[in-house]
Steps between C-alpha positions, in 0.01 A plus 500: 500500500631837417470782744684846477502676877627810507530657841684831667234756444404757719477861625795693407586905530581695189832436457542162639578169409352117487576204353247262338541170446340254248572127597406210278418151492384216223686627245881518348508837625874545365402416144219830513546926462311638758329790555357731761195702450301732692123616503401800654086607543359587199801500275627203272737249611813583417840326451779644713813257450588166380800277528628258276538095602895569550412829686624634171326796311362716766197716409292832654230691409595886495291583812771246745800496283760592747332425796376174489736217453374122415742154537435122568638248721449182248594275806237639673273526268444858523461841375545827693407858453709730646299840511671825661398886457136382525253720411136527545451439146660155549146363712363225369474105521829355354478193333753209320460348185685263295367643163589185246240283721295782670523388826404770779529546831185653754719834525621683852416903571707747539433811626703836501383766684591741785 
């Protein structure tokens, strides 16, 4: 069975930092790119970085590049988002995806606000 859990969410002040993770089961999760998305109220889900299988190939969208850095531990079967400089803009549910089999995970919250 697959299952995606990402966890690390939470309430954070402008300016502050959290780390999500996404861990993984029922799958070769070394063989997959991953991404991390994020859905906010009322807006479209949007993709904010993705990693290659390696941990090759890095990608951002515009509105994190710089401040939010993604990686993988393939022994662990897990991917990370490292997310400094938050800023209220950056609320939503973040979610992971491994896009060649769309498999999702159930998302955790983050919150930034004073």
């Amino acid at each position: 069975q697959v299952q995606l859990v990402e966890s690390g969410g939470g309430l954070v002040q402008p300016g502050g930092s959290l780390r999500l993770s996404c861990t993984t089961s029922g799958f070769t999760f070394s063989e997959y790119a991953i991404k991390w998305y994020r859905q906010a109220p009322g807006k479209e889900r949007e993709m904010v970085a993705l990693i290659g299988p390696a941990g090759s190939s890095p990608g951002y969208a515009d509105s994190v590049k710089g401040r939010f850095t993604i990686s993988r531990d393939n022994a662990k079967n897990t991917v990370y988002l490292q997310m400094n400089s938050l800023k209220p803009e950056d609320t939503a549910v973040y979610l992971c995806n491994v896009p060649s089999r769309n498999y999702w995970g159930q998302g955790t919250q983050v919150t930034v606000s004073s």
